[in-house]
C-alpha positions as CSV (number, residue, x, y, z in Angstrom):
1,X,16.1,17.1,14.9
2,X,15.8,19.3,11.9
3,X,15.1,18.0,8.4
4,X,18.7,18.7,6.8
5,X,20.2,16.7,9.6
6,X,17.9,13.5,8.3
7,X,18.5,14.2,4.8
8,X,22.3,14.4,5.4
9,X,21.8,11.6,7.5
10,X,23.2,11.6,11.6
11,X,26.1,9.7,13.1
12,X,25.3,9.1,16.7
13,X,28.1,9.8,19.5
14,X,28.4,6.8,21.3
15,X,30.9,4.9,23.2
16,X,32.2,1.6,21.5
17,X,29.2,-0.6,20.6
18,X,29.4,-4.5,21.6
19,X,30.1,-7.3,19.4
20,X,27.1,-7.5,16.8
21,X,24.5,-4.8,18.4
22,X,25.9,-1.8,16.1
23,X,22.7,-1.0,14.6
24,X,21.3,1.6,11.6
25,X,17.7,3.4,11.7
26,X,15.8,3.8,8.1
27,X,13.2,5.9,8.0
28,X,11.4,7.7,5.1
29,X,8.6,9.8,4.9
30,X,6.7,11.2,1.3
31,X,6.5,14.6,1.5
32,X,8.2,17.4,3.7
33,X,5.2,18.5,6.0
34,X,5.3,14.5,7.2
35,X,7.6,14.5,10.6
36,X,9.3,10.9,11.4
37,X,9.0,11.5,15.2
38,X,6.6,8.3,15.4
39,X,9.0,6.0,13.2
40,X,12.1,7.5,15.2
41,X,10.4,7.5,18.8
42,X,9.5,3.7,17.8
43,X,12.8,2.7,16.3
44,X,14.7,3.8,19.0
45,X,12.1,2.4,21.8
46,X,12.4,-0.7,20.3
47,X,16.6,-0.3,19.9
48,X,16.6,0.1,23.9
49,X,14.4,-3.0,24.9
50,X,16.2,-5.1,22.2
51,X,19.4,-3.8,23.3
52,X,20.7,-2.5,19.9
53,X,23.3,0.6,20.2
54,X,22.1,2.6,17.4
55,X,25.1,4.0,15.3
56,X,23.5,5.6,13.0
57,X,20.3,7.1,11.7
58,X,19.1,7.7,7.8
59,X,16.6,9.4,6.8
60,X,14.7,10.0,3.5
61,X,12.7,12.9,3.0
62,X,10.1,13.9,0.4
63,X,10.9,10.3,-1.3
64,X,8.9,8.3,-3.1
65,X,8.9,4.8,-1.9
66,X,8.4,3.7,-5.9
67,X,11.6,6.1,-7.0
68,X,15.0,4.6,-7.1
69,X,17.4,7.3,-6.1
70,X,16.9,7.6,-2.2
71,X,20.2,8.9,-1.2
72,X,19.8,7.6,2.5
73,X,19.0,4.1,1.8
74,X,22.0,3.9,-0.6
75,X,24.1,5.2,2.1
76,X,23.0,2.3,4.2
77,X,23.3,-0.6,1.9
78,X,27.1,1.0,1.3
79,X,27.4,1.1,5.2
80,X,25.9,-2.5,5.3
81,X,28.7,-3.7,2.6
82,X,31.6,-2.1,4.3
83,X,30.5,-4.2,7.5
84,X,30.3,-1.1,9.8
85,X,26.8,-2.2,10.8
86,X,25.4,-5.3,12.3
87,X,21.9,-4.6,12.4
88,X,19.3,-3.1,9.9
89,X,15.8,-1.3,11.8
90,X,13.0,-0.2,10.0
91,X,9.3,0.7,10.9
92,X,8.0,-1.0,8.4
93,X,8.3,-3.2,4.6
94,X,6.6,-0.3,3.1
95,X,9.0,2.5,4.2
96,X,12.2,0.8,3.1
97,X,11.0,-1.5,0.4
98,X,10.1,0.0,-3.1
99,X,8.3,-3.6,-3.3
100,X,8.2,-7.1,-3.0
101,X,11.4,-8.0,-5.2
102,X,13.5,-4.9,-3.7
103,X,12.6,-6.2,-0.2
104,X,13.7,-9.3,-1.7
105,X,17.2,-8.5,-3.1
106,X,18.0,-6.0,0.1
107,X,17.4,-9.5,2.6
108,X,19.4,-11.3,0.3
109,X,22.6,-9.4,0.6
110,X,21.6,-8.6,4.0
111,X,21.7,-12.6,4.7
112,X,24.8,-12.4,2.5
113,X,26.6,-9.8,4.3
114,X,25.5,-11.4,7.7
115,X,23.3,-8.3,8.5
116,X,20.7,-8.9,10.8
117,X,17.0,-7.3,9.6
118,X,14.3,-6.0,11.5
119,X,10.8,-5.0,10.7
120,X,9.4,-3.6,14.2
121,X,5.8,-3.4,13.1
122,X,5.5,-6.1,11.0
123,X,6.9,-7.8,13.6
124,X,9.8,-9.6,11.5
125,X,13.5,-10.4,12.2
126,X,15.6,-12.3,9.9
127,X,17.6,-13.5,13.3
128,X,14.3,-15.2,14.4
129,X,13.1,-18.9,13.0
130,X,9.7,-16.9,12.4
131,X,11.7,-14.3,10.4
132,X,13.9,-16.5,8.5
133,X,10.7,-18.7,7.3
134,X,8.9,-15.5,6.4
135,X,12.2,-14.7,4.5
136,X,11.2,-17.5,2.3
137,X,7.8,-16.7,1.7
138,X,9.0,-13.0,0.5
139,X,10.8,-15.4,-2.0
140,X,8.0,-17.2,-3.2
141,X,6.0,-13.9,-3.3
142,X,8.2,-11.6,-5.4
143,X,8.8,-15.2,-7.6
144,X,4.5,-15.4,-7.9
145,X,4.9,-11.1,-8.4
146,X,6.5,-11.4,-11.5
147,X,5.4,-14.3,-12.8
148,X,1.9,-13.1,-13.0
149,X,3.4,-9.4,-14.2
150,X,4.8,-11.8,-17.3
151,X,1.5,-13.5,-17.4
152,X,-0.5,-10.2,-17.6
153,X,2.0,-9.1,-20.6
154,X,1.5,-11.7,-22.8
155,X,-2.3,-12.3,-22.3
156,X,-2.2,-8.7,-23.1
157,X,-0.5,-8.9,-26.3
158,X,-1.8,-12.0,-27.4
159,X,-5.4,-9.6,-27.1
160,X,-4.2,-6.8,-29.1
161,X,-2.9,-9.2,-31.8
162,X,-6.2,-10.8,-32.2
163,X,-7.9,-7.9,-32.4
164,X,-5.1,-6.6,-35.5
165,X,-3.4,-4.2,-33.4
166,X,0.6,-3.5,-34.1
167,X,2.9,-4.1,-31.2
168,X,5.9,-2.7,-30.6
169,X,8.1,0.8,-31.8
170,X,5.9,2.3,-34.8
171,X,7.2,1.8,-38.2
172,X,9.8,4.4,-39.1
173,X,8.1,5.6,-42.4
174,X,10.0,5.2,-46.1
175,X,10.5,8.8,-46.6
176,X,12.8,8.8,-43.2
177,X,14.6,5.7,-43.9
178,X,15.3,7.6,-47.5
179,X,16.8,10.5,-45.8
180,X,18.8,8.4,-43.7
181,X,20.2,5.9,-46.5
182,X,20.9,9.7,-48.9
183,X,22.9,11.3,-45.5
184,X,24.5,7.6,-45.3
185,X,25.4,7.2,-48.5
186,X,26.4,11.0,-49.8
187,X,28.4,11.6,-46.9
188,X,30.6,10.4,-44.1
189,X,28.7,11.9,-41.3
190,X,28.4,9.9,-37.9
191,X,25.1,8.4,-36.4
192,X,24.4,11.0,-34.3
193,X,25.2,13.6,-36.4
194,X,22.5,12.2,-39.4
195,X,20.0,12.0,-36.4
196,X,20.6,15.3,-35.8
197,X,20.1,16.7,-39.6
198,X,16.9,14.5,-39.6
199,X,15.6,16.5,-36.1
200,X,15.7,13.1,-34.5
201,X,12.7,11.7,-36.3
202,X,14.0,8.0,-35.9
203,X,15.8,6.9,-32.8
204,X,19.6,6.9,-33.0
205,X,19.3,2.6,-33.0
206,X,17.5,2.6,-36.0
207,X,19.9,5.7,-37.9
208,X,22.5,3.4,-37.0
209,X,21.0,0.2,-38.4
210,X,19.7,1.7,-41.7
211,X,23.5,3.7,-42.2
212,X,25.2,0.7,-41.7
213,X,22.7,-1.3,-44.1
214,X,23.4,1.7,-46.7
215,X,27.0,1.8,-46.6
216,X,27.8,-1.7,-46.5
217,X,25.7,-1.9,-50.2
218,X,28.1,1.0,-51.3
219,X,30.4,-0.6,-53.9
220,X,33.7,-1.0,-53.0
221,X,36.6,1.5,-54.1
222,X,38.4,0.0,-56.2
């Protein structure tokens, strides 16, 4: 199978699958010299013996598991939600999950969508009690993931303000926010035009916060 047919993604010709076996392959590999012969040969052995009629195979290629746009995988969680697939089959976590909370939320509307999930080499499937408990503990992980993330954050800020460092965007200096309040106040340009005459030297949030400031304390016309 050539790469365009995996990037495009490949509907399989089969006769009319049974009652809850209709089944999806996701595969991804990182760069274009990788082949997914090993994930497809071991998908499809495993589709066989489980028998699963695969329906449909995706396919990223020269993806980034940490990058959000795969256009396969979003093609399977909009085949998932339009219930034209029972059953999900990956190789493993690592190829389909960007990490422990995507893994997370994907199982969740599986479960919600009824869409059975199957990790062949991690050995886990959500129709299984061993894969529903484990389901839980992916919970508990991705909860312990960020809550040590948030933990990390603050110690680390708490640090840098100890040791008098400033946090945050970096002051917009006075001779900016005097340009700004002068194009505010002198004319009735728009936001993103004063931006623009100040070569976008302050963000547009700020122009709009200091213009707004300077023309409210206009007087009124009388």
């Amino acid at each position: 199978m050539s790469a365009k047919e995996y990037l495009s993604g490949r509907k399989r010709p089969t006769s009319k699958p049974r009652q809850g076996t209709r089944t999806a392959l996701y595969l991804r590999v990182s760069t274009a010299d990788q082949k997914p012969d090993l994930q497809y040969d071991g998908l499809r052995g495993y589709a066989a013996r489980a028998g699963l009629e695969v329906v449909q195979d995706y396919c990223d290629v020269a993806v980034s598991g940490r990058r959000e746009g795969r256009p396969q995988l979003n093609a399977l969680m909009a085949a998932a939600r339009n219930q034209e697939i029972d059953c999900v089959l990956v190789w493993k976590f690592d190829r389909f999950a960007r990490s422990t909370r995507h893994l997370l939320v994907a199982l969740e509307e599986f479960d919600h969508l009824g869409v059975r999930f199957v990790s062949v080499q991690d050995q886990i499937d959500t129709d299984s009690p061993m894969g529903r408990a484990m389901f839980t503990i992916i919970g508990a992980m991705a909860e312990l993931e960020s809550s040590l993330i948030s933990e990390r954050v603050t110690a680390g800020m708490r640090a840098a303000q100890v040791r008098g460092r400033h946090l945050g965007r970096p002051a917009t200096s006075q001779r900016i926010v005097s340009e700004i309040e002068a194009l505010a106040t002198s004319t009735d340009l728009s936001i993103r035009a004063i931006q623009k005459r100040i070569a976008s030297r302050a963000s547009r949030g700020i122009v709009g916060e200091i213009t707004k400031r300077a023309r409210a304390a206009l007087p009124s016309a009388l």
